[in-house]
N, CA, C and O atoms as CSV, one atom per row, in Angstrom:
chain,resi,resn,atom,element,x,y,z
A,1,UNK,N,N,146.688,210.728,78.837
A,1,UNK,CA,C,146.023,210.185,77.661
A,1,UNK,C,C,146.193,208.671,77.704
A,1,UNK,O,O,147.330,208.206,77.777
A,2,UNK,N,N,145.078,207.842,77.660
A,2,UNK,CA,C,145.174,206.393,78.070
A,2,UNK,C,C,146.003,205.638,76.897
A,2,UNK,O,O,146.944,204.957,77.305
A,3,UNK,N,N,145.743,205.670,75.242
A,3,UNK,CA,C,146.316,205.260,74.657
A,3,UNK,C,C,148.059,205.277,74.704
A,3,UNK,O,O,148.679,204.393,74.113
A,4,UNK,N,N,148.658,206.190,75.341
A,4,UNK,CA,C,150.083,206.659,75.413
A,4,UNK,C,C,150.253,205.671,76.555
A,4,UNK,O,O,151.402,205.519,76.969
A,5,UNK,N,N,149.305,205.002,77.104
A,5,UNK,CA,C,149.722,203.853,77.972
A,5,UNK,C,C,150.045,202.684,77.866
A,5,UNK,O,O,150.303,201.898,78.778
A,6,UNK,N,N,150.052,202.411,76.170
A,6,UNK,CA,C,150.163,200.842,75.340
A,6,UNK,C,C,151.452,200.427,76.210
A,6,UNK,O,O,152.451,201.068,76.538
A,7,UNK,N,N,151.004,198.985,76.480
A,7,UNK,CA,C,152.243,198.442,76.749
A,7,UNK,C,C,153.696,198.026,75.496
A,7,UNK,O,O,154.899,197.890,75.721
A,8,UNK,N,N,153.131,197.954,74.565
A,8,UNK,CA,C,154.261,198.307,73.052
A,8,UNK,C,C,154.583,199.358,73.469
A,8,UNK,O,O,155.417,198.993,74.297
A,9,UNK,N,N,154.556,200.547,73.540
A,9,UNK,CA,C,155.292,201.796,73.916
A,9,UNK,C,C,156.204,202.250,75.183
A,9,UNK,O,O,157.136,203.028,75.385
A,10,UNK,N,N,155.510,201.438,75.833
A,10,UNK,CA,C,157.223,201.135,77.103
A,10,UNK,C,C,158.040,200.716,77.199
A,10,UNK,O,O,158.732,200.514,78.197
A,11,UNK,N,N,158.233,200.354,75.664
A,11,UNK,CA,C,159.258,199.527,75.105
A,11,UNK,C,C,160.223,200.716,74.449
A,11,UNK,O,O,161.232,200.207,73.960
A,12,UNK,N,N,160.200,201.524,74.371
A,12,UNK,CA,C,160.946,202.536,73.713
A,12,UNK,C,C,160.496,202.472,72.061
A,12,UNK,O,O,159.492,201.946,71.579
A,13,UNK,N,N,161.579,203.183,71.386
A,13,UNK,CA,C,161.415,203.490,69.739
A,13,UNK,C,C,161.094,201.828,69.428
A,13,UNK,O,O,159.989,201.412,69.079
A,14,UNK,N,N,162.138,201.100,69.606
A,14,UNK,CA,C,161.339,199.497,69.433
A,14,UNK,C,C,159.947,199.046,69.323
A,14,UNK,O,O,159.368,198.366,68.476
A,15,UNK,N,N,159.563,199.618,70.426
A,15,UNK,CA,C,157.925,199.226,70.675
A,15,UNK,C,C,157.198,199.734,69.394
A,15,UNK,O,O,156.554,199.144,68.526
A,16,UNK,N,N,157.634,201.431,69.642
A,16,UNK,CA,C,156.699,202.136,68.858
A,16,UNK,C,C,156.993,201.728,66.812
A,16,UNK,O,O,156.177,201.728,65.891
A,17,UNK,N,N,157.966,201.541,66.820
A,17,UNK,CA,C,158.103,200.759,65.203
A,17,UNK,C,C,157.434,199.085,64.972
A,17,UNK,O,O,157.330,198.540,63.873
A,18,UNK,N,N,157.004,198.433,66.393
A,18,UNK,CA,C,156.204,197.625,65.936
A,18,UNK,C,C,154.572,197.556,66.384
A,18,UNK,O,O,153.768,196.649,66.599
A,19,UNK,N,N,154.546,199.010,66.399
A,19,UNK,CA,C,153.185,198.955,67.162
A,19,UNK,C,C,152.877,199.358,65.543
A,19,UNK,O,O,152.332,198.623,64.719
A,20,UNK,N,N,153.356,200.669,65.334
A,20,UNK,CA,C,153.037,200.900,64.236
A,20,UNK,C,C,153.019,200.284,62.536
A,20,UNK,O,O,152.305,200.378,61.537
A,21,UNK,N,N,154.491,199.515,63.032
A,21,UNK,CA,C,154.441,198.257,61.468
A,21,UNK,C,C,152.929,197.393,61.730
A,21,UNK,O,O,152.322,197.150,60.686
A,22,UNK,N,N,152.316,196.943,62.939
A,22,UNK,CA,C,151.385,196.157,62.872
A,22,UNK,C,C,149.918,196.610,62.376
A,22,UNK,O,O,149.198,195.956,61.622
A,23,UNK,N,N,149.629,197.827,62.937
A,23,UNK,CA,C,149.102,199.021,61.945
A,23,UNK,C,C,149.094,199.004,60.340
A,23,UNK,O,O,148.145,199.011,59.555
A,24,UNK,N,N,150.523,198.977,60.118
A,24,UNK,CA,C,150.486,199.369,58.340
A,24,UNK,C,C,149.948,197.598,57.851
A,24,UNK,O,O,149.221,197.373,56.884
A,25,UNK,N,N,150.376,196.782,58.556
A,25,UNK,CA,C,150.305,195.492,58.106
A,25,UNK,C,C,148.984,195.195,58.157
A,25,UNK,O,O,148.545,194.625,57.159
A,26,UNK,N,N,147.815,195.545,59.521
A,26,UNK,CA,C,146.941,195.228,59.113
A,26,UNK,C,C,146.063,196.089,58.006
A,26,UNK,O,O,145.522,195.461,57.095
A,27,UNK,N,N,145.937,197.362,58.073
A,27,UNK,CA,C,145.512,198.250,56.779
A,27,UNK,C,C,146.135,197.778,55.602
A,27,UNK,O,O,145.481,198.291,54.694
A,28,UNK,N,N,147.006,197.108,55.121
A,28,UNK,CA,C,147.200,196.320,53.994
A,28,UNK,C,C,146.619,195.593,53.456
A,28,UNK,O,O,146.333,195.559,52.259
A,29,UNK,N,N,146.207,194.491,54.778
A,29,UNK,CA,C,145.561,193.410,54.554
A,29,UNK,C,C,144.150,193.976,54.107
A,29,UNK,O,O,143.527,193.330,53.264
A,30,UNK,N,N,143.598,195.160,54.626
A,30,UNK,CA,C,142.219,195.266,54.844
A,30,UNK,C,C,141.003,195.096,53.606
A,30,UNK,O,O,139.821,194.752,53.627
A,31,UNK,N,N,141.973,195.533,52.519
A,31,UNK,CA,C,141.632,195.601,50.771
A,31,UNK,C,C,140.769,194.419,50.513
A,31,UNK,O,O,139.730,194.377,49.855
A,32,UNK,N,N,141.471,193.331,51.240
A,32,UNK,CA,C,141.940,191.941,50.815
A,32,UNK,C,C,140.268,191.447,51.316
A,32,UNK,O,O,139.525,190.786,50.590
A,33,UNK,N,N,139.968,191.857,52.479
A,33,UNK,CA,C,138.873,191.766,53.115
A,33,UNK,C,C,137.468,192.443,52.544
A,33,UNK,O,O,136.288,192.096,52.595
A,34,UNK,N,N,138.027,193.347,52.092
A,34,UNK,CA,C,136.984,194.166,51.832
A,34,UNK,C,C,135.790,194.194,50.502
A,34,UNK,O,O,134.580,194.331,50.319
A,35,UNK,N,N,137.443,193.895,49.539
A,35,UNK,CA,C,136.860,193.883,48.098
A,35,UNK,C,C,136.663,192.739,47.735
A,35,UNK,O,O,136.302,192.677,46.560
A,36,UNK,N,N,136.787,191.363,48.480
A,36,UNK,CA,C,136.972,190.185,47.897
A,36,UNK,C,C,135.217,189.603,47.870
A,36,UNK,O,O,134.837,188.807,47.011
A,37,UNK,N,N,134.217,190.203,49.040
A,37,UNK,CA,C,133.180,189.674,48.520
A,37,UNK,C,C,132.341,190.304,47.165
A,37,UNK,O,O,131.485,189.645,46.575
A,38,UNK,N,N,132.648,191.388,46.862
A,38,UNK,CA,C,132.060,192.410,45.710
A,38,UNK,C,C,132.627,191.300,44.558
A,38,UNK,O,O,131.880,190.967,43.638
A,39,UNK,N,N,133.594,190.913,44.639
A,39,UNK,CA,C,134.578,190.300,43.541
A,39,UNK,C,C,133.975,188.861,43.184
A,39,UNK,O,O,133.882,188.425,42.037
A,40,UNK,N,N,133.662,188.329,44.109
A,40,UNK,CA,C,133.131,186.663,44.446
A,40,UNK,C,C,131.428,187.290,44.070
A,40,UNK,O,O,130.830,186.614,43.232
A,41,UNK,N,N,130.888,188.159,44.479
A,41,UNK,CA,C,129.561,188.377,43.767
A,41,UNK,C,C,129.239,188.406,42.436
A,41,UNK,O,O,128.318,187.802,41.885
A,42,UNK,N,N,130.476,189.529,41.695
A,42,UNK,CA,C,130.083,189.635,40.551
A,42,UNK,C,C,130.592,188.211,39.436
A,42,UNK,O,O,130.299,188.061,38.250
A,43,UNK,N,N,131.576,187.156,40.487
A,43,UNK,CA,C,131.503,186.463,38.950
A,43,UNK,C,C,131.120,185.430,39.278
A,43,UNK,O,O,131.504,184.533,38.528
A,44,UNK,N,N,130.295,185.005,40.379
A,44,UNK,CA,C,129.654,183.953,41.079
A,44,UNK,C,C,128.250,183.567,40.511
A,44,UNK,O,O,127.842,182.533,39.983
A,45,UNK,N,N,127.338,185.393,40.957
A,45,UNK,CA,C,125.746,185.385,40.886
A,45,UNK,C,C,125.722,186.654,39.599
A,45,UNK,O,O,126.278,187.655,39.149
A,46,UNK,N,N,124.594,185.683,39.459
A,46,UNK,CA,C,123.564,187.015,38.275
A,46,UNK,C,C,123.662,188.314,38.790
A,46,UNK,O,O,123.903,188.534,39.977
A,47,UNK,N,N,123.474,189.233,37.896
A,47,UNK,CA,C,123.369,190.507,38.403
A,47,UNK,C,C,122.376,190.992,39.311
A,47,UNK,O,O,122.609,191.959,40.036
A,48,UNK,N,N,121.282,190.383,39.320
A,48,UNK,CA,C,119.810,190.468,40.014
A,48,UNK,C,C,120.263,190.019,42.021
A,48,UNK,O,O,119.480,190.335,42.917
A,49,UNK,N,N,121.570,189.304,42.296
A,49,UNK,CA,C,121.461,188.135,43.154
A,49,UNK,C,C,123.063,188.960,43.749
A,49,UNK,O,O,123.055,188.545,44.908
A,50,UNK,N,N,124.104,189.665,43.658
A,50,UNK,CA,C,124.987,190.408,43.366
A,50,UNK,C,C,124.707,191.320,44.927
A,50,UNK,O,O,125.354,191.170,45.963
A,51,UNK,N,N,123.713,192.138,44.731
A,51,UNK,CA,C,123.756,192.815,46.402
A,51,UNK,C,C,123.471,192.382,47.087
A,51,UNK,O,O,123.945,192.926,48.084
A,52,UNK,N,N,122.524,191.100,47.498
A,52,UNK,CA,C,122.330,190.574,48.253
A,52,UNK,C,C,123.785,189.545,48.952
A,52,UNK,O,O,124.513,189.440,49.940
A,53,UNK,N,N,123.467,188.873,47.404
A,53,UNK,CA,C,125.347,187.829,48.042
A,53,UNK,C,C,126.656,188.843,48.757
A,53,UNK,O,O,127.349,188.388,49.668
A,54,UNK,N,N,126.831,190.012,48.298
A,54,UNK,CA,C,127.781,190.769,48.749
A,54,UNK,C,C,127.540,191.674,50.033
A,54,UNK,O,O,128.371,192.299,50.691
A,55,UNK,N,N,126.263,191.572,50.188
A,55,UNK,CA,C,126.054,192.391,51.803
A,55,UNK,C,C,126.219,191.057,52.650
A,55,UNK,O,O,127.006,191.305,53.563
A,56,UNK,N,N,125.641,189.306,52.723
A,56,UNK,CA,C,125.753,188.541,53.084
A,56,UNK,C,C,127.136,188.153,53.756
A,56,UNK,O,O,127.323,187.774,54.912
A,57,UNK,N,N,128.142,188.362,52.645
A,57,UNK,CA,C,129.543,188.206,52.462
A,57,UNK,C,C,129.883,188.846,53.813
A,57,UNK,O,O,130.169,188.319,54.888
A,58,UNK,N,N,129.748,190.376,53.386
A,58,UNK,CA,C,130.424,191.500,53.991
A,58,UNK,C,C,129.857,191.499,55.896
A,58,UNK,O,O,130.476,192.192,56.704
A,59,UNK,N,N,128.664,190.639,56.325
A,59,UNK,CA,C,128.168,190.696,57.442
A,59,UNK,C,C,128.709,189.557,57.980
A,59,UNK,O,O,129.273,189.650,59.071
A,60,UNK,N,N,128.635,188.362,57.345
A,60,UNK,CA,C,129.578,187.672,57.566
A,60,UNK,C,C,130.871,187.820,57.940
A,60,UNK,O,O,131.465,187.139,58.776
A,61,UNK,N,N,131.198,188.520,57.448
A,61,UNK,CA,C,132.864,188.833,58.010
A,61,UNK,C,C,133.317,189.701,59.640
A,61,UNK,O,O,134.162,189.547,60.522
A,62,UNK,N,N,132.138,190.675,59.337
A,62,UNK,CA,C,131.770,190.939,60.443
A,62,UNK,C,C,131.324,190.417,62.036
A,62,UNK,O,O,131.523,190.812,63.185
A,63,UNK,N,N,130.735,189.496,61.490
A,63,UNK,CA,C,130.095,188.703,62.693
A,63,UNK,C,C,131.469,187.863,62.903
A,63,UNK,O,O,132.200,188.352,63.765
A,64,UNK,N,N,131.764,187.149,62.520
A,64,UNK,CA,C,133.469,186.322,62.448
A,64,UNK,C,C,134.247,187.670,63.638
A,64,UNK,O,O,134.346,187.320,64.814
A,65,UNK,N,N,134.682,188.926,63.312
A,65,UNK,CA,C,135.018,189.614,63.711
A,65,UNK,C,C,134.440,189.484,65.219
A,65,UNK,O,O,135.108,189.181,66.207
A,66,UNK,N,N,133.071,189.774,65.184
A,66,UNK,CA,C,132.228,189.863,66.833
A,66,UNK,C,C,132.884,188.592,67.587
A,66,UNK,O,O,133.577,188.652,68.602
A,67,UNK,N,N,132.468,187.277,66.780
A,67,UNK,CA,C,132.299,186.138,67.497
A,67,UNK,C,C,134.418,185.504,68.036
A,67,UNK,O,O,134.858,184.714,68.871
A,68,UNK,N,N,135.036,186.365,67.043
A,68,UNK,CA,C,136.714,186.393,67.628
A,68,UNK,C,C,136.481,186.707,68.920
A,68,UNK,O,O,136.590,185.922,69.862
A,69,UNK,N,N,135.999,188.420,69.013
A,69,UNK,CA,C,136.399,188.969,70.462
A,69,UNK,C,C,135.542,188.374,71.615
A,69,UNK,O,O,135.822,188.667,72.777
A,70,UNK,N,N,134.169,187.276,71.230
A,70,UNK,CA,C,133.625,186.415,72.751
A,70,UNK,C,C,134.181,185.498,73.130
A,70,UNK,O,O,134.093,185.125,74.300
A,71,UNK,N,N,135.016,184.803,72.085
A,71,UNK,CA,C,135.708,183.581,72.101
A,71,UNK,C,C,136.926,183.935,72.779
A,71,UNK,O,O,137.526,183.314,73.656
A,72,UNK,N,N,137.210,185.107,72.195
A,72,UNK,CA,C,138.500,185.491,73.054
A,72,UNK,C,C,138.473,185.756,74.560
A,72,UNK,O,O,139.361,185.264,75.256
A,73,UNK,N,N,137.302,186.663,75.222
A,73,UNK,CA,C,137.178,186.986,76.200
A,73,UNK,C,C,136.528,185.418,77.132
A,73,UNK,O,O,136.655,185.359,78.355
A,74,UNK,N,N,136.167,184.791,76.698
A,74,UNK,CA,C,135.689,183.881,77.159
A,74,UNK,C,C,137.118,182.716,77.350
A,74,UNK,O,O,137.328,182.116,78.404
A,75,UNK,N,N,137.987,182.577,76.104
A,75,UNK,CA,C,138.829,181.527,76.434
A,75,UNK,C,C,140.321,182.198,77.402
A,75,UNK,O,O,141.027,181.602,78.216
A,76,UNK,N,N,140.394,183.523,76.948
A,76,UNK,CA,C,141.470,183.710,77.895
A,76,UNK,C,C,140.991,184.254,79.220
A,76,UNK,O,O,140.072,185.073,79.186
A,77,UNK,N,N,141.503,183.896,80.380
A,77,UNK,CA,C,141.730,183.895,81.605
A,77,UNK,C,C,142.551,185.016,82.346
A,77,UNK,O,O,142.192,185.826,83.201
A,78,UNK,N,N,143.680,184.817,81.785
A,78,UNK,CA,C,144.658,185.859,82.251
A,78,UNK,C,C,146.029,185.628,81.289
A,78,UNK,O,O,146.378,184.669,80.600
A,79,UNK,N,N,146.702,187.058,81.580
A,79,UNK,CA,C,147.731,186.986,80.428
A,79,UNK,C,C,148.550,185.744,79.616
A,79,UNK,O,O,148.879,185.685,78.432
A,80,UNK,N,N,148.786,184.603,80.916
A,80,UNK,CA,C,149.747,183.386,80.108
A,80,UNK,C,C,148.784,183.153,78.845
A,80,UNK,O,O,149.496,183.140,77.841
A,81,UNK,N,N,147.485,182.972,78.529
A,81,UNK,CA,C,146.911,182.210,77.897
A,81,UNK,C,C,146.961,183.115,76.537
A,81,UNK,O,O,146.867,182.494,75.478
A,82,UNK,N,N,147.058,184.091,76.501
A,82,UNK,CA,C,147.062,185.216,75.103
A,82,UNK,C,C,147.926,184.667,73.901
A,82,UNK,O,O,147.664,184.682,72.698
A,83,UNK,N,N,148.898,184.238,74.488
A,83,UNK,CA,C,149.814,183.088,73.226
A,83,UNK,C,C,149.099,181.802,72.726
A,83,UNK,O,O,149.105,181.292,71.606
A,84,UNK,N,N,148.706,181.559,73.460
A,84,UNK,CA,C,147.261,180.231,72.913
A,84,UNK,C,C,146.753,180.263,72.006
A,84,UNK,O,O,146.837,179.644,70.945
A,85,UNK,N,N,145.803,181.487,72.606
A,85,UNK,CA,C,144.692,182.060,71.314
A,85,UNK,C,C,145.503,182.822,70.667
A,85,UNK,O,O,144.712,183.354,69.887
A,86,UNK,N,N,146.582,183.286,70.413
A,86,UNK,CA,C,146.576,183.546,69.127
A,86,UNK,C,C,147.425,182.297,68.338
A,86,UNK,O,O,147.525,181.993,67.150
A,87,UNK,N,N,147.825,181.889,69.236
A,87,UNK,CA,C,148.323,180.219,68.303
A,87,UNK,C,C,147.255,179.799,67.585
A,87,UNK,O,O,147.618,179.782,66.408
A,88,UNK,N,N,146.378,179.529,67.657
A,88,UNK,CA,C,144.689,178.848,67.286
A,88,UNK,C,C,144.099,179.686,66.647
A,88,UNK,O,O,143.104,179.272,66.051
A,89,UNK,N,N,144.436,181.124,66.508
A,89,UNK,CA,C,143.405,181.762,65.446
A,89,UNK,C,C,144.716,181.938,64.334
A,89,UNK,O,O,144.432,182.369,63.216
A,90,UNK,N,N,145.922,181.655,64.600
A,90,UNK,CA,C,146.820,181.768,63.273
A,90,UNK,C,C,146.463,180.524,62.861
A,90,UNK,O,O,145.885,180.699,61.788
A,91,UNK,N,N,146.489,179.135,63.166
A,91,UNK,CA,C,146.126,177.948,62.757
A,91,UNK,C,C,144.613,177.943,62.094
A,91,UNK,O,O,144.788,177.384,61.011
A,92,UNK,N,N,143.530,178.208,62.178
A,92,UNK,CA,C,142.279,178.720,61.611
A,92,UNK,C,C,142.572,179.201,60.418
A,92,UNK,O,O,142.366,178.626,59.350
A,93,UNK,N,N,143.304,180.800,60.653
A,93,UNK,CA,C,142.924,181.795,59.602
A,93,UNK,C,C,143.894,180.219,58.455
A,93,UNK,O,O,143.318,179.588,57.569
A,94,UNK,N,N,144.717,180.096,58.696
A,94,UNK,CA,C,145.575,179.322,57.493
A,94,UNK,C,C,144.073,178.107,56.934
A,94,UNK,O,O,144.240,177.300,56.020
């Protein structure tokens, strides 16, 4: 089974408690993502203007999502560089 091949998991119980804390951490966050353009619609725009601004929002976020993983595949090279990019997308998201 390919997933049982994570390199976090050849790490022993270690691995697997931070494979999985990173899991709960990002499904935490996900709320945060999710509900915040519905939220910014309704006290932003008229009610008439509301699904439009909030599908906008929500594709937006999406595409952000797409345009991470070209940027990514495009700027890293090979493993040294993986600490980079994520140096630079923690500096961004802040």
């Amino acid at each position: 089974i390919s997933f049982l091949s994570l390199p976090s998991l050849s790490h022993g119980l270690r691995g697997t408690y931070a494979l999985y804390s990173g899991f709960f951490f990002v499904g935490f966050a996900q709320p945060l993502f999710q509900c915040t353009p519905s939220l910014l619609s309704a006290s932003w725009f008229p009610e008439e203007e509301r699904t439009l601004a909030t599908s906008i929002a929500l594709n937006a976020n999406q595409l952000g999502v797409g345009c991470a993983f070209i940027v990514g595949a495009l700027w890293v090279q090979n493993p040294s560089q993986v600490s980079n990019y994520f140096s630079l997308l923690s500096v961004l998201s802040v």
